[in-house]
N, CA, C and O of each residue as an XYZ file, in Angstrom:
616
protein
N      10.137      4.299     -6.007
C       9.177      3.600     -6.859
C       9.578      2.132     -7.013
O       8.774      1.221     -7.207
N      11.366      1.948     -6.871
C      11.501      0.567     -7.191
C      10.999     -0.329     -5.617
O      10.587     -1.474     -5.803
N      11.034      0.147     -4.234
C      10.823     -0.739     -3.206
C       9.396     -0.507     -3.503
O       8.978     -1.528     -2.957
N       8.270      0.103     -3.984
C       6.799      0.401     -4.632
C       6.210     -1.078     -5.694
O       5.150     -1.697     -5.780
N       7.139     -1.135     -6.153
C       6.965     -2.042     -7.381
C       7.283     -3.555     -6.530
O       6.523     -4.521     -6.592
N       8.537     -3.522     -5.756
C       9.199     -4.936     -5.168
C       8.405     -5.376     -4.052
O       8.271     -6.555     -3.723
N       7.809     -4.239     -3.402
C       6.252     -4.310     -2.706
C       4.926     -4.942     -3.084
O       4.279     -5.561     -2.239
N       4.567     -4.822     -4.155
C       3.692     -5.428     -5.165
C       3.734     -6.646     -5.101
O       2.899     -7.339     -4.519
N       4.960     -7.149     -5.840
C       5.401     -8.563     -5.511
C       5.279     -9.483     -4.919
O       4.958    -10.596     -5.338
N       5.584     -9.067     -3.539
C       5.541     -9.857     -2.232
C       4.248     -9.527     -2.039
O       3.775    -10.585     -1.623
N       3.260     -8.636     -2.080
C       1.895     -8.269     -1.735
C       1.259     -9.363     -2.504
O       0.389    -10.024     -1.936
N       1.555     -9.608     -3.609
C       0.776    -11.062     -4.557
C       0.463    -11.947     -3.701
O      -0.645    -12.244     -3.254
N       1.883    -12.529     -3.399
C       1.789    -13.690     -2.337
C       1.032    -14.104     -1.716
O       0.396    -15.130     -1.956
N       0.876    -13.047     -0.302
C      -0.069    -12.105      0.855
C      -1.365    -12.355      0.861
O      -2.089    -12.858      1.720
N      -1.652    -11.790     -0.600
C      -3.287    -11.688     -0.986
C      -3.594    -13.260     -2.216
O      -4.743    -13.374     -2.641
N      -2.887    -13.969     -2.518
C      -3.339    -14.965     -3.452
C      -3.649    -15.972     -1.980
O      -4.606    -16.745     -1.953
N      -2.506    -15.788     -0.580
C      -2.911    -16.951      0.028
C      -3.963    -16.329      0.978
O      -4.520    -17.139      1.719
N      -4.267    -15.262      1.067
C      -5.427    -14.354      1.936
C      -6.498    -14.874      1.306
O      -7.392    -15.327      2.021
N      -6.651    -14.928     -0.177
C      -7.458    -15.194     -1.110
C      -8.123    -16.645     -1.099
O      -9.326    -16.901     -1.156
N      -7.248    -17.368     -1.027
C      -7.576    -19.235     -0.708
C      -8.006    -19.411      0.342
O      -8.918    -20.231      0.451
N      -7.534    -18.740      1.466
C      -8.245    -18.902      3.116
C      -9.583    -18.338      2.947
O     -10.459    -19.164      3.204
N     -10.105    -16.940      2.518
C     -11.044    -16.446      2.094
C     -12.086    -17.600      1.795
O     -13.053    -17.940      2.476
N     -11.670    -18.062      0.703
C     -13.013    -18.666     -0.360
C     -12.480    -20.604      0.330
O     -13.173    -21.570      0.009
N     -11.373    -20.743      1.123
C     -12.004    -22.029      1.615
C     -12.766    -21.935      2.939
O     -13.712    -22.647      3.274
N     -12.224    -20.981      3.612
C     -13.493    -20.672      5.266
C     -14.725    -20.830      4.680
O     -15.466    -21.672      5.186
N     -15.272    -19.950      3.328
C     -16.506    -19.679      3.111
C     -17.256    -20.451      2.511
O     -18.424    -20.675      2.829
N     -16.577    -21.005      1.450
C     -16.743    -22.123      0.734
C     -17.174    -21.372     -0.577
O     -18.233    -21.696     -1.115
N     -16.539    -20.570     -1.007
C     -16.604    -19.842     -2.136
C     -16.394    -20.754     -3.051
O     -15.430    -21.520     -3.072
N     -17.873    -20.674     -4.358
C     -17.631    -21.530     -5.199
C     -17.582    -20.632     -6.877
O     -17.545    -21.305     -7.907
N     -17.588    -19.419     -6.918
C     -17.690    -19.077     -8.077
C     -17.153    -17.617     -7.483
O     -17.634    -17.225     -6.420
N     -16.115    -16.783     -8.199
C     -15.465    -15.864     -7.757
C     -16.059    -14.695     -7.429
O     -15.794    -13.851     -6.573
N     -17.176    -14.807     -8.509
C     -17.899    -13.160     -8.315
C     -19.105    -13.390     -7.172
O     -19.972    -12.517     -7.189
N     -19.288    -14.593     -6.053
C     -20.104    -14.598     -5.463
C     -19.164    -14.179     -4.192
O     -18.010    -14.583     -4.049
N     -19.664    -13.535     -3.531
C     -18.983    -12.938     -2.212
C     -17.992    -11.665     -2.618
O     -17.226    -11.056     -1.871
N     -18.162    -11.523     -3.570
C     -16.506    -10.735     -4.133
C     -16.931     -9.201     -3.190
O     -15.837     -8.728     -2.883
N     -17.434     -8.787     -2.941
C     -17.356     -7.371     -1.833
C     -16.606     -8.184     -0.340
O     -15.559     -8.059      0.296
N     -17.498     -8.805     -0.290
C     -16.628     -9.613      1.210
C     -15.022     -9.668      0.517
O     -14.193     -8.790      0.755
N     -14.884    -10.267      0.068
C     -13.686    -10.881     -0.712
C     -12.721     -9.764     -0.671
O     -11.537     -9.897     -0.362
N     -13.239     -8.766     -0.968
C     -12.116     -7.513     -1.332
C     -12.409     -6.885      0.310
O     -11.367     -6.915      0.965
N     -13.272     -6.486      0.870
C     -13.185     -6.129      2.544
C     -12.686     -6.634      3.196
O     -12.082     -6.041      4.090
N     -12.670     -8.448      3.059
C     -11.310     -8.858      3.870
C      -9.543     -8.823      3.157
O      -8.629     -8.948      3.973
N      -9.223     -8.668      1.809
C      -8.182     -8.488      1.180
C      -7.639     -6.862      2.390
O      -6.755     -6.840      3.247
N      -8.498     -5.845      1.998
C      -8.430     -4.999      2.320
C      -7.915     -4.684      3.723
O      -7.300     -3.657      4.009
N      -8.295     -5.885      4.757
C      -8.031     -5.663      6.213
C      -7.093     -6.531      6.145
O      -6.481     -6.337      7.195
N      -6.515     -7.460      5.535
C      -5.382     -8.170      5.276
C      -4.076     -7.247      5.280
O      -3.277     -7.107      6.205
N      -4.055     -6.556      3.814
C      -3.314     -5.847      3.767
C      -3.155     -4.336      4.681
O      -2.094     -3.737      4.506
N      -3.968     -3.838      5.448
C      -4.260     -3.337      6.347
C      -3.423     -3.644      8.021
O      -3.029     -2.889      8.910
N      -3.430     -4.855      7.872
C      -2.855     -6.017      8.855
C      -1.324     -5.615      9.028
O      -0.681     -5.059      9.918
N      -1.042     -6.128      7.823
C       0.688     -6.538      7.337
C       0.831     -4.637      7.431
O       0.972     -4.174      8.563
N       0.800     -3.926      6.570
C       1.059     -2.553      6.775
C       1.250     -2.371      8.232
O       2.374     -2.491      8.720
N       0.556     -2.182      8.716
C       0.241     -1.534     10.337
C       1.343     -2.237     11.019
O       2.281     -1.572     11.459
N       1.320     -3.447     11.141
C       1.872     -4.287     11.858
C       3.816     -3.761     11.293
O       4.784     -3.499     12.006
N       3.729     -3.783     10.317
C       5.522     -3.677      9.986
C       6.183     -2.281     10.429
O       7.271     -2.024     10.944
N       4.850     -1.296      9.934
C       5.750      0.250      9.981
C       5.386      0.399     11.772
O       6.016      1.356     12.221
N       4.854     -0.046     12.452
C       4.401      0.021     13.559
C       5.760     -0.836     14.719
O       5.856     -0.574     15.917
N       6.613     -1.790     14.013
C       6.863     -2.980     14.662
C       8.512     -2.870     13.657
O       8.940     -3.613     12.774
N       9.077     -1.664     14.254
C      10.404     -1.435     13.221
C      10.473     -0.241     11.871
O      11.446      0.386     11.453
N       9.344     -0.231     11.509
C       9.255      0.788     10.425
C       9.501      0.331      9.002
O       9.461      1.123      8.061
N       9.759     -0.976      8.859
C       9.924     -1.655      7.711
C       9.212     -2.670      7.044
O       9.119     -3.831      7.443
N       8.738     -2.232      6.075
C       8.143     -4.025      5.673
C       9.651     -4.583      4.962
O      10.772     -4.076      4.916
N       9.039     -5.971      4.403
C      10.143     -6.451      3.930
C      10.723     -6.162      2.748
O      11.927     -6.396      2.632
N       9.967     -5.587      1.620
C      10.635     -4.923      0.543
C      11.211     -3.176      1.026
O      12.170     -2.694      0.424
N      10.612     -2.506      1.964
C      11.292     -1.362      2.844
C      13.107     -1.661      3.162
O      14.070     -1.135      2.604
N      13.074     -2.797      4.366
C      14.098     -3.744      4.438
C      15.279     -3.332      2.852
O      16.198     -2.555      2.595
N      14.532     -4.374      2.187
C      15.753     -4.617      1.206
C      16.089     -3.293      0.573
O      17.308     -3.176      0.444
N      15.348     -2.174      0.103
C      15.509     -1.218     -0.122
C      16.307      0.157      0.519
O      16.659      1.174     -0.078
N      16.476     -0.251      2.150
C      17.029      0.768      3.064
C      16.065      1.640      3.780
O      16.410      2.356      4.720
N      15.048      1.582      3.400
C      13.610      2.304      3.478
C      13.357      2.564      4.821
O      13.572      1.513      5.424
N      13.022      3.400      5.559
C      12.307      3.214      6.942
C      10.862      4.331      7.395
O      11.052      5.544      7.304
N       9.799      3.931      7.757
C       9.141      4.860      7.440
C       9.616      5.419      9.615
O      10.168      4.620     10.370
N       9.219      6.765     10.020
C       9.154      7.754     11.012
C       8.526      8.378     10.969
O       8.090      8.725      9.871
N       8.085      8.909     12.096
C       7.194     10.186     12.475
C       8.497     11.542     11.927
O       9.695     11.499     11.645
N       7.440     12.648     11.994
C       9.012     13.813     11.927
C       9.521     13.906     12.574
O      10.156     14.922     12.295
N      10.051     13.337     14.046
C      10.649     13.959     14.501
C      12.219     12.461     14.648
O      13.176     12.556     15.417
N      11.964     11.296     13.676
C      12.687     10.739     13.078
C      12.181      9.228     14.363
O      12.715      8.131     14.200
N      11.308      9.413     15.343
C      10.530      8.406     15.971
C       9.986      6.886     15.206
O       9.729      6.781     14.007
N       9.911      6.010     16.015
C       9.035      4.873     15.394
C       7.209      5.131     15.195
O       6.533      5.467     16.167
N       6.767      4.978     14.206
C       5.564      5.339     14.038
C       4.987      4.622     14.940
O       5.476      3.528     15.219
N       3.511      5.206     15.764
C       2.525      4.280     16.134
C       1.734      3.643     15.378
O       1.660      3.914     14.179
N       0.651      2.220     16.228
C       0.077      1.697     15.679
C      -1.032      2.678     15.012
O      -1.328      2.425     13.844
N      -1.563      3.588     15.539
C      -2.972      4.876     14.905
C      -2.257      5.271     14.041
O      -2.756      4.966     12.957
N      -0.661      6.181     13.844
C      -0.709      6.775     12.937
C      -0.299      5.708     11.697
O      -0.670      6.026     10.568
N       0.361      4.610     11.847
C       0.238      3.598     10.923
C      -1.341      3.473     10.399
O      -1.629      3.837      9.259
N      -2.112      3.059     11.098
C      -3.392      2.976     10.255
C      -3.791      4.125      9.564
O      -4.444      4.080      8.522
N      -3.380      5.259     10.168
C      -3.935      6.326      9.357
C      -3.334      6.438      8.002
O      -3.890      6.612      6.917
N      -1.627      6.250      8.407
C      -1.027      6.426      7.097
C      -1.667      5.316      5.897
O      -1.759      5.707      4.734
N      -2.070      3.995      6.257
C      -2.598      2.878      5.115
C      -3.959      3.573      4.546
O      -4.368      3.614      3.386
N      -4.529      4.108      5.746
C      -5.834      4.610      4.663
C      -5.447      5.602      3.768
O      -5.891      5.641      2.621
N      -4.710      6.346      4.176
C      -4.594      7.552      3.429
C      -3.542      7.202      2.287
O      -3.166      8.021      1.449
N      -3.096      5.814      2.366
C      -2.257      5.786      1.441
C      -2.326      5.171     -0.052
O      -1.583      4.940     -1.006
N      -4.037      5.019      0.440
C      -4.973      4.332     -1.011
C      -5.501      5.926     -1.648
O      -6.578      6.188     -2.185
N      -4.458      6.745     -1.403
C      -4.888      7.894     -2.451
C      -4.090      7.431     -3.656
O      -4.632      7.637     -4.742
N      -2.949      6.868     -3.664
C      -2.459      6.475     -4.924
C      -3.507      5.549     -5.805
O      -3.274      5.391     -7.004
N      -4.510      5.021     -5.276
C      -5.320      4.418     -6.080
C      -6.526      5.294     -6.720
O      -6.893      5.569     -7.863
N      -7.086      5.681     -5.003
C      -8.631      5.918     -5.417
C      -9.144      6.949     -6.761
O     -10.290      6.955     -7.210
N      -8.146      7.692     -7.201
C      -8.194      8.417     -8.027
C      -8.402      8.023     -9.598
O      -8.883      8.555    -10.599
N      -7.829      6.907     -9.284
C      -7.760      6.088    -10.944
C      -8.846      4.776    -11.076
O      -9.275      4.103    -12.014
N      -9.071      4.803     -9.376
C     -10.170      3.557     -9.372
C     -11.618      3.978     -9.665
O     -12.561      3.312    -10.092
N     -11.500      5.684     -9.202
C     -13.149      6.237     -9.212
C     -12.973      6.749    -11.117
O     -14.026      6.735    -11.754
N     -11.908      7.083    -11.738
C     -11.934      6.865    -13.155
C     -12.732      6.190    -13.801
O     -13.724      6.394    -14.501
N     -11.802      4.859    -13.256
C     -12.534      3.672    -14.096
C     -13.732      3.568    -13.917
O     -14.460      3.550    -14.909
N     -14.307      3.466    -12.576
C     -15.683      3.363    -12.327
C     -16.816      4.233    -13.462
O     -17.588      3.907    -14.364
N     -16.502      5.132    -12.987
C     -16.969      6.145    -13.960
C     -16.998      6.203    -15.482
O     -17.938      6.594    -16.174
N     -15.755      5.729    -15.911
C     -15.872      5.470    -17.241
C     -16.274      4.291    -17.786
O     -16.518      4.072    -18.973
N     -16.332      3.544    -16.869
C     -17.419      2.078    -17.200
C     -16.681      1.676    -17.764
O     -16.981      1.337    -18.908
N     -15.074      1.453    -17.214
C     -14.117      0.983    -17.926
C     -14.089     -0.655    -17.804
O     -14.396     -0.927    -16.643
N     -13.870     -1.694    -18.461
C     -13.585     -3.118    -17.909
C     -12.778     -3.782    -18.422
O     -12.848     -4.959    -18.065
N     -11.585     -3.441    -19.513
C     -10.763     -4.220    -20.038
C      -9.406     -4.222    -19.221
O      -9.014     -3.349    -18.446
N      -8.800     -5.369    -19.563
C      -7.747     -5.202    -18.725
C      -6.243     -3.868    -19.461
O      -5.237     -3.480    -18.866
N      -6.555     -3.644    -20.389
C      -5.342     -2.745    -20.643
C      -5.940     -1.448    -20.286
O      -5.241     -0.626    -19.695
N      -7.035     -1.210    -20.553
C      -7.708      0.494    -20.025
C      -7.477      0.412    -18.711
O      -7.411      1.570    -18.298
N      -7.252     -0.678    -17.457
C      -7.845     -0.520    -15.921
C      -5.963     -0.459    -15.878
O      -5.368      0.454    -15.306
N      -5.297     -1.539    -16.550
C      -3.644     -1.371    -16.850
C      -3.136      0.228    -16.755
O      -2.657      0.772    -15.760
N      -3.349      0.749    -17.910
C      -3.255      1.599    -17.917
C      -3.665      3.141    -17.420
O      -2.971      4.151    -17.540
N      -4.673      3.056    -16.970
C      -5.519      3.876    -16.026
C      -4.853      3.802    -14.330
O      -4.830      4.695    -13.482
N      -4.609      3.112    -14.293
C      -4.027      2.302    -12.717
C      -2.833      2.952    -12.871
O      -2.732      3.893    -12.084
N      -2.008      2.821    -13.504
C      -0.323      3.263    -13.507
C      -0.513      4.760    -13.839
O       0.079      5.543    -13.096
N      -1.370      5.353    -15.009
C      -1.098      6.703    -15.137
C      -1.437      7.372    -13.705
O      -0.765      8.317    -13.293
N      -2.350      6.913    -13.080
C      -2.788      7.551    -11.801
C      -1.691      7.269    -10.420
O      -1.717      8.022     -9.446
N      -0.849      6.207    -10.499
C       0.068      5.988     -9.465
C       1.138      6.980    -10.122
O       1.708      7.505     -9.164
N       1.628      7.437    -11.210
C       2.609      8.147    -11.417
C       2.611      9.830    -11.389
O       3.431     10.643    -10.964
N       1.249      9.971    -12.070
C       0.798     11.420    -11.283
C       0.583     11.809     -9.758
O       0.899     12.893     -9.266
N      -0.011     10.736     -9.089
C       0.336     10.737     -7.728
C       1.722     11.039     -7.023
O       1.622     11.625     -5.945
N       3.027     10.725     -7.467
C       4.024     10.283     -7.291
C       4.869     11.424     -7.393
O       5.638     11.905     -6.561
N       4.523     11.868     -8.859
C       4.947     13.471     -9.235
C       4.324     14.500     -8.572
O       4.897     15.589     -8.624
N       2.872     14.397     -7.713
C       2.615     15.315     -6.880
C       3.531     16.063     -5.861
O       3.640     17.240     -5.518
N       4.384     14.438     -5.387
C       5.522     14.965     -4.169
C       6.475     16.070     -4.912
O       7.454     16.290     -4.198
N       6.488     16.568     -5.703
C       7.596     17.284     -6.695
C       6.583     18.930     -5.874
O       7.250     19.963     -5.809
N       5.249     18.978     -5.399
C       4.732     20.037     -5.392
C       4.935     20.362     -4.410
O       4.903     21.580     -4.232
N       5.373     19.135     -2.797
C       5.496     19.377     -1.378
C       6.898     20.044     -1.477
O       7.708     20.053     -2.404
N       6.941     20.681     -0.056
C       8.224     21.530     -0.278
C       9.473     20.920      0.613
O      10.532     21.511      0.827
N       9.118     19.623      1.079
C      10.093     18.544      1.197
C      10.222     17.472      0.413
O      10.995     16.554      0.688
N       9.147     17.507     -1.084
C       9.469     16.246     -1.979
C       8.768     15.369     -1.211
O       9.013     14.268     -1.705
N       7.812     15.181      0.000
C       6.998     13.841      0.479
C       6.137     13.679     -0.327
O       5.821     14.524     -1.164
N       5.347     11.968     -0.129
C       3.824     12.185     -0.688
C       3.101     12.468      0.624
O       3.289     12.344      1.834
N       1.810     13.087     -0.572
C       0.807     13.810      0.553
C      -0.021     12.675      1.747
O      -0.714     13.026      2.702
N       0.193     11.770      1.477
C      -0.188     10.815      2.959
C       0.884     10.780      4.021
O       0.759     10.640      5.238
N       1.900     10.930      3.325
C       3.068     11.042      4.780
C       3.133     12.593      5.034
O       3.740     13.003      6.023
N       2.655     13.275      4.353
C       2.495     15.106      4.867
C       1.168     15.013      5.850
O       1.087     15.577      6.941
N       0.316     14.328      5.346
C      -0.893     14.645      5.919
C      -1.293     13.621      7.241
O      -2.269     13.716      7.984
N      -0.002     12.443      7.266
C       0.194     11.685      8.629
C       1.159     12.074      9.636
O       1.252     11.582     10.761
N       1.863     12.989      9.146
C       3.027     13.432      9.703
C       4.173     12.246     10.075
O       4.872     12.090     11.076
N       4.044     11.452      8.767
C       4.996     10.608      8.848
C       6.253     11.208      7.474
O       6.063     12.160      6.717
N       7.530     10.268      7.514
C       8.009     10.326      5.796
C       9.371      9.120      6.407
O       9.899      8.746      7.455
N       9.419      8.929      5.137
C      10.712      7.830      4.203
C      11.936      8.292      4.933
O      11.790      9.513      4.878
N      12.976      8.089      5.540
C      14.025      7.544      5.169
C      15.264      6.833      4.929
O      15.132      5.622      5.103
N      16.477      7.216      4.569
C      17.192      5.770      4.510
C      17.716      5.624      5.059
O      18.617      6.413      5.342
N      17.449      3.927      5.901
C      18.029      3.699      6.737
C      18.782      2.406      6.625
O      18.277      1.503      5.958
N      20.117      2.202      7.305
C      20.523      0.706      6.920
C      21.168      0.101      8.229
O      21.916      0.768      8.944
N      20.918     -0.856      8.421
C      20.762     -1.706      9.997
C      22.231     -1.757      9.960
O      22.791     -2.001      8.892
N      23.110     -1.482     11.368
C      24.399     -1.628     12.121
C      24.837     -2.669     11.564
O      23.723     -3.178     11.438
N      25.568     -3.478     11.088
C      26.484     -4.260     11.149
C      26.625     -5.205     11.979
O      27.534     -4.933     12.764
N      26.274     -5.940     12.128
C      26.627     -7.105     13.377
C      27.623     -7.947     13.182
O      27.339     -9.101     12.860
N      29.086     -7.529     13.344
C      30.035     -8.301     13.038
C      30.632     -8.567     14.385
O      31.613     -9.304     14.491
């Protein structure tokens, strides 16, 4: 959860300068105009960077600092398909708390706060139900986590 969170982080970055390229190509002058485009290209952004890291080493860069490595089971470098598969499938930690809100016609920022995290942590505790402790996108990609730490180059 902590390389989850240190992920976030660096994802700000990613998407604030994804975000400025966005609305200066287009000439976005008011935020909520284009905002479906806006989030379809965020979306293939981060789509991008995913694919590209676990595909190209198995690490992003908070993975990296963490020891993290994602593999196929049989402890392989993931491909580029099952990388994409794993990113879609890996917005189950969201969609659950996003179709909430929707639904509850939620719009403040501490209800979507809070709605957002209770749903990433029940997600999280799901892996407690797999009978290797994975989450269900790396069960259902036939990928999973683990730790790995680069040779020494001395």
């Amino acid at each position: 959860m902590a390389c989850f969170l240190y992920e976030g982080v660096l994802l700000f970055g990613v998407l604030m300068i994804s975000g400025y390229l966005f609305s200066s190509l287009t000439q976005q002058r008011h935020a909520l105009v284009g905002r479906h485009a806006l989030q379809a290209f965020l979306f293939v952004v981060l789509g991008i960077y995913f694919v590209w890291f676990w595909s190209r080493g198995g690490q992003t860069v908070a993975m990296k600092a963490w020891h993290i490595r994602l593999v196929d089971q049989h402890g392989q470098p993931v491909t580029q398909l099952r990388a994409l598969g794993r990113y879609l499938l890996s917005w189950l930690w969201f969609v659950p708390a996003l179709l909430a809100l929707w639904l509850g016609g939620l719009h403040g920022g501490a209800a979507i706060g809070s709605v957002l995290i209770t749903g990433v942590i029940v997600y999280a505790m799901l892996a407690l139900l797999h009978p290797q402790r994975q989450f269900w996108h790396d069960a259902a990609c036939g990928t999973r986590l683990m730790h790995w730490k680069a040779a020494d180059r001395r």
